[in-house]
N, C-alpha and C positions, 0 to 999 in steps of 0.2 A: 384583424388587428395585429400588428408589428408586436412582435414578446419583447417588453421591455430589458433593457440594460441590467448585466446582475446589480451594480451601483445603487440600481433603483431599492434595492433589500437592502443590502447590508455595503454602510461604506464604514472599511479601514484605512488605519496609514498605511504605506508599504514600508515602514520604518521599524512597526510595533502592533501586532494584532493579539489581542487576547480577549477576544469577544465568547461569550458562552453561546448558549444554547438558543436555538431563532425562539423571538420572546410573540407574542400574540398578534401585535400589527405587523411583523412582519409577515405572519402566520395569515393573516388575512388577506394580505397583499399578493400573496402567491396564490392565494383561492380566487381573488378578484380576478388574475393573470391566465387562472385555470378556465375559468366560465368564461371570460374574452374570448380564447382559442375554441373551446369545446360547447361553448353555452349551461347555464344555468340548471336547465331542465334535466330532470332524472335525479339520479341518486345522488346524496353528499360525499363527495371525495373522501376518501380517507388517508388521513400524513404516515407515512413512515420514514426513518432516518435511519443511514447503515453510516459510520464515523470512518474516516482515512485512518489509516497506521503511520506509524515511524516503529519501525527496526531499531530497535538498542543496539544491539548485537548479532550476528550470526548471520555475514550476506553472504549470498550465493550457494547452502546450503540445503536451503528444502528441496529442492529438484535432487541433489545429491543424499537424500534420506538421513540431512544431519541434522542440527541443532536450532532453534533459531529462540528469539528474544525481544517480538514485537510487541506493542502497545496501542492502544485504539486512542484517538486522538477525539478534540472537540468539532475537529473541521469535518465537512462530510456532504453524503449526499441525501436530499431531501427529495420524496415522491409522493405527489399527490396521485391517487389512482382511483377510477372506478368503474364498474360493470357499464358496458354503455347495451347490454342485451343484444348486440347484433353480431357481423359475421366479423367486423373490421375491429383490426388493434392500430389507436391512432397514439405516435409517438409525436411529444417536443420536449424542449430543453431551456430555459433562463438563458442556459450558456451559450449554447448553440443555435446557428440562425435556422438549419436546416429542418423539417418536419417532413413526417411520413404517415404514410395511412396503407396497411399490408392488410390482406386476407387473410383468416385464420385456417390457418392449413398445414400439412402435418405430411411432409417434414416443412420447418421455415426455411427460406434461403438464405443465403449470406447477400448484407446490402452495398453499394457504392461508397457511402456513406458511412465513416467510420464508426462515428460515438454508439449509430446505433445498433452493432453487432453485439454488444455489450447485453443490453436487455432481449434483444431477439435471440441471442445462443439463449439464453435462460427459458427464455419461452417453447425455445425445440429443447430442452431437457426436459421439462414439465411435462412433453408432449411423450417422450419419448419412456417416462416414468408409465404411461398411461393415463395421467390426471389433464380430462378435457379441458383443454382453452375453449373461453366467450372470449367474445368482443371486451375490447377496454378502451377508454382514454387515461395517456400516461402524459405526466408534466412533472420533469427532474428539474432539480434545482440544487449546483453541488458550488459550497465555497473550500473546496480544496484546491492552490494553485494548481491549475494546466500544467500535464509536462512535469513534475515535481520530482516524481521518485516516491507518492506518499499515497499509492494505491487508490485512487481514483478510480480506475479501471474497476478494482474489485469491490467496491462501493455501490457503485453502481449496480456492477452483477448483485449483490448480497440483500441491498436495498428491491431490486425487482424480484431475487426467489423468495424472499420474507414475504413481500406484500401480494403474492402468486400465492403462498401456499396457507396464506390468511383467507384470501379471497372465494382460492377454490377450495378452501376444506380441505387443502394436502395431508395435513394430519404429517408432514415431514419435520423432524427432528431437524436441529440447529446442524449440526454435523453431515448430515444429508445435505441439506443446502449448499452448504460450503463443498464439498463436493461436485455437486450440480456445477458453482457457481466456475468454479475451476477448471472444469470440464469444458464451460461455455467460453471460458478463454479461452483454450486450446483450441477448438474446431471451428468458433465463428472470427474469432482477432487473431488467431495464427501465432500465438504467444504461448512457448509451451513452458508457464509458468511452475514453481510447485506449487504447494498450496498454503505457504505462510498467512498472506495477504488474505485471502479470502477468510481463513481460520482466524486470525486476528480483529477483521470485522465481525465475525459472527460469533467469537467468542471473549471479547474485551470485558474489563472489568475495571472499573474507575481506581484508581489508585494502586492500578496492579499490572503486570505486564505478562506476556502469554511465555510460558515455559515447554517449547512443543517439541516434541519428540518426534520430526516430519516421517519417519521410517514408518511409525504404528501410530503415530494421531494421539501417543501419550501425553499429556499436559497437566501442568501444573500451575494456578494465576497467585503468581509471587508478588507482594510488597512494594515499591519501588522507595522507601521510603529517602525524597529529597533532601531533606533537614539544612532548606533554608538555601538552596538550589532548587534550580531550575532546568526545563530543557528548551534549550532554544532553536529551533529549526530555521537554517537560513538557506536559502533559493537562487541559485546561481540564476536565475533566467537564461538557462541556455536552451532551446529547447531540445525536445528528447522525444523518442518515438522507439518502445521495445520490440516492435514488429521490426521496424527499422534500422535497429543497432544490431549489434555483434551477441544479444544478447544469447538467442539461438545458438549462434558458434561456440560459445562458452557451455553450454549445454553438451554439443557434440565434442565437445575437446575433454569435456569430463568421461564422458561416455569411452573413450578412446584410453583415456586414462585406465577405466575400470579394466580393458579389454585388456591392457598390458599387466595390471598387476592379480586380475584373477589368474594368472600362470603358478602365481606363488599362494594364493589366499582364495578362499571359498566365498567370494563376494561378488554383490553383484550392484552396490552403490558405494561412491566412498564414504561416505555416512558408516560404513560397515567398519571400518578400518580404523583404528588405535594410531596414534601419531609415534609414537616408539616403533612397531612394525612397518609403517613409513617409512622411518628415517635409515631403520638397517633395508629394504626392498626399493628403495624407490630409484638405484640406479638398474631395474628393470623397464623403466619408461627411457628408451632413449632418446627419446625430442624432449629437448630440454626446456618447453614452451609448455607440453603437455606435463613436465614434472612440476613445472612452477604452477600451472593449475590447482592438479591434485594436492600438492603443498598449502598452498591457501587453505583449500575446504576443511581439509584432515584436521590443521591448527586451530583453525578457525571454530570447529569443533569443539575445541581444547577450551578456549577463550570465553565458549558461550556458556559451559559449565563453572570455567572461575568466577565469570562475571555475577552468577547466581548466586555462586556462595558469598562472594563479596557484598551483594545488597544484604544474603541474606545475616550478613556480619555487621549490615549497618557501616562497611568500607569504601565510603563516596571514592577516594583516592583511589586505590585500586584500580575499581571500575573505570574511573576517567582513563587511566595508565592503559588497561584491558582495550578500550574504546582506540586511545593513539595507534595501539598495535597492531588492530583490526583495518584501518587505515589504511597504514602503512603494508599489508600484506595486498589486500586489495588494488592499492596504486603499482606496485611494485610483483607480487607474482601472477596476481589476476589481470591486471590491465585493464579496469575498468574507472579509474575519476577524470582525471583527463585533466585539462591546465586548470579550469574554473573550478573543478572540485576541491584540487588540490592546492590553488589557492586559499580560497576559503579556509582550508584547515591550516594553514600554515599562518594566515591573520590571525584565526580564531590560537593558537597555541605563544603567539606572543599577548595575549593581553591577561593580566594579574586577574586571579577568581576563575581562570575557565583549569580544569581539573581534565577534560578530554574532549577530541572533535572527531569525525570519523564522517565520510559519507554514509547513507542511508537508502535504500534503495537499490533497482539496477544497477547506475551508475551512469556516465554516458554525458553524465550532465543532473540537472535533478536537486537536489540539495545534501546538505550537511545536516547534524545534530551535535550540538553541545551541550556539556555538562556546567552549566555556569552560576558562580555565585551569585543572589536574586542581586544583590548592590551592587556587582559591576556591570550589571548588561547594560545600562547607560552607557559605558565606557565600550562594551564589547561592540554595540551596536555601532556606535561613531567609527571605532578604531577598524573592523572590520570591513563597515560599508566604507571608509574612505579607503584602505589598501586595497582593499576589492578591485572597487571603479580605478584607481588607477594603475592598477595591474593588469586589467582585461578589458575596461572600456564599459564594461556593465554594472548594471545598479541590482545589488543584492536588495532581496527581503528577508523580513525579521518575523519570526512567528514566536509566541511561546505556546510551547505546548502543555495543552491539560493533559491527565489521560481520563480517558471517560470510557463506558458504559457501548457496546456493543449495538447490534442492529437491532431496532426495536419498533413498535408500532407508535406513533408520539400523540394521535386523538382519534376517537373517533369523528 
C-alpha cells in the first residue's frame, strides 16, 4: 500500500499554523499507516517525538565553540518503532516516497538515498557504542517544513537515538545521544555541523530557551518570557540543502581564520576569543573575507550574552534591536541570507509591533524569526506575504511558534 499524503494527518494554512501536539486520531492514523507497510502482527509500536528548533540568537557559532540561544519548537518529528526480532531494519517516511529494508550489520553503509542517512548514521553509532542492534520497523513522520533552516535533520537523528536507546536498554544519557546524534551528521550527511541543533532537541524546555556554552556543553534553560508577543517563523520556500551550500566552506574559512590569529592568541576556536582583542589583532588576517568571517562569530558572541540578560531583564526591545544586528552581521560579514532572506526581514522591519527579524538557521535560504506583537501579526502576515510574493515571485509561510518540551517518548 502507497503511504498516504502528509495532508492526510495534519492539514494547516500556509498562512497561519499554530497547531499543538498530534492529538489521538491523528495518533491512530499513523498506527493504521504503520501495520498497512509493516503489518499488524508482533509487537505494539511505540511513539516517540524529538521537536524542530528555531535559533533566537547566535548563528554560525557552535562549530566555532561560541555561544548560541535556541529553542525547541512544537513542530517535529514523529516515530513509530518496534523490534520486528529479525536480521532486517525496515525504514519509511509520511514524507518521503522512498523505503528501504538494510541488514543489520556493523559497520552500516551510507545510502543513495538521502533522508535515510539520518537514522542509519545513528544506528552505526549505537553500533559502534557496542549496544547490539535487532531488527526493527521504523515509520517517521515529521511536520517541520522541508528545507527550512528549523533542524529537521537533527529531529530526526534525536528521535531515532531516543527511541534506540529505549529499546535496546542503552542506559545512554540525553547528552550522549546528542552527541551520537551529531556525530551521525558528520559521517553519514557530510554535514559537519556543531551541535546546537541536536542539543536543543535533546535538551528543550517549554517556555525556555537553551543557553549553551558550545565550547564545554555548559547550559543554562532561561525564560523567554514573551509578555504579549510572539515568535513568528516565516519560510522563504527557497529550497536549501547544507551538504550543498557554502555551508562547509564557512566552516573552513573560520578554521583559516583561527590559523592566522593563533600567531597572536593561544586559541584554537574563535569561540575562544573576546571581541576587544578582535578588534585591536584582527588586521592579522589579511583576506579580508576571512576577517569578515571571524568578525561575525566574535560579535555575535557578544550579542548572545546581551540577548540573555535582556530576556533575563524582561527587555523585549532590546532583544528585537540584538536580533536586527544579528541579521544584519550575518548578511553583511558572513554571507549567508541571500535576496529571500533578506527580503523577508526587511518586510518583517516595516510593519508597526514587530521589535526584530533576523534569519534563523544555516542560511542559504530557509526562513526568518520574528519578534511580533500577538495583535499585529494579522497585519505582519498580510503585509509581509504580500512584499514577499512581489519582490521575489514566492509565497511565504507563516508559523508561530510555541516553544515546547524536548525529545521524548509520547505512549507506550
Amino acid at each position: 500500500m502507497e503511504i498516504p499524503e502528509i495532508a492526510n494527518f495534519i492539514v494547516y494554512s500556509n498562512q497561519l499554523s499554530r497547531r499543538h501536539f498530534m492529538n489521538k486520531q491523528d495518533s491512530e492514523k499513523l498506527r493504521t499507516t504503520f501495520n498497512d507497510i509493516y503489518g499488524a502482527d508482533g509487537d505494539q509500536p511505540v511513539l516517540f517525538f524529538a521537536p524542530g528548533r528555531v535559533n533566537l540568537i547566535g548563528e554560525h557559532t557552535d562549530y566555532n565553540g561560541g555561544f548560541v540561544f535556541p529553542c525547541a519548537i512544537q513542530y517535529g518529528t514523529y516515530l513509530l518503532v518496534r523490534k520486528n526480532y529479525g536480521n532486517l531494519i525496515r525504514l519509511a517516511s509520511v514524507n518521503e516516497p522512498e523505503k528501504t529494508v538494510l541488514p543489520v550489520e556493523n559497520p552500516f553503509s551510507k545510502q543513495p538515498v538521502r533522508w535515510f542517512n539520518y537514522p542509519i548514521g545513528v544506528f552505526d553509532q549505537f553500533n559502534k557504542k557496542g549496544i547490539g542492534i535487532t531488527g526493527m520497523d521504523l515509520l517517521f513522520y515529521g511536520d517541520i517544513p522541508a528545507n527550512a533552516g528549523l533542524s529537521s535533520s537533527a529531529s530526526i537523528e534525536m528521535v531515532t537515538a531516543f527511541a534506540l536507546n529505549h529499546l535496546l536498554n542503552g542506559g545512554l544519557e540525553i547528552q550522549a545521544l546528542v552527541k551520537m546524534a551529531q556525530k551521525a551528521e558528520h559521517e553519514f550527511a557530510g554535514v559537519q555541523c556543531g551541535i546546537m541543533d541536536q542539543f536543543a532537541v535533546g535538551m528543550g524546555k517549554a517556555n525556555h530557551a537553551v543557553f549553551l556554552n558550545c565550547s564545554n556543553l555548559e547550559f543554562k534553560q532561561v525564560p523567554v518570557p514573551l509578555s504579549g508577543h510572539k515568535l513568528v517563523i516565516t519560510n522563504t520556500n527557497k529550497p536549501r540543502s547544507l551538504a550543498d551550500s557554502k555551508y562547509n566552506e564557512r566552516v573552513a574559512e573560520c578554521q583559516l581564520a583561527v590559523a592566522f590569529l593563533s600567531d597572536k592568541f593561544s586559541i584554537t576556536k574563535l569561540g575562544d576569543l573576546g571581541f576587544p582583542q578582535f578588534f585591536k589583532a584582527q588586521d592579522c588576517i589579511p583576506d579580508e573575507v576571512i576577517r569578515r568571517r571571524a568578525r561575525h562569530v566574535i560579535s555575535e558572541n557578544q550579542r548572545v550574552l546581551a540577548s540573555v540578560s535582556s530576556l533575563m531583564k524582561n527587555d523585549l526591545s532590546q532583544f528585537g534591536t540584538l536580533m536586527n544586528v544579528s541579521h544584519d552581521s550575518l548578511r553583511d560579514n558572513y554571507e549567508v541570507t541571500g535576496f529571500e532572506l533578506d527580503t523577508l526581514v526587511e518586510e518583517a522591519r516595516k510593519v508597526r509591533g514587530v521589535l526584530g527579524s533576523r534569519m534563523t538557521g544555516a542560511g542559504f535560504g530557509g526562513c526568518t524569526v520574528s519578534l511580533v506583537k500577538e495583535s499585529s501579526i494579522p497585519a505582519f502576515m498580510e503585509k509581509v506575504g504580500t512584499g514577499y510574493k512581489a519582490t521575489t515571485g514566492l509565497t511565504a509561510d507563516f508559523y508561530i511558534a510555541e516553544i515546547g518540551d524536548g525529545v521524548r517518548k509520547v505512549e507506550s
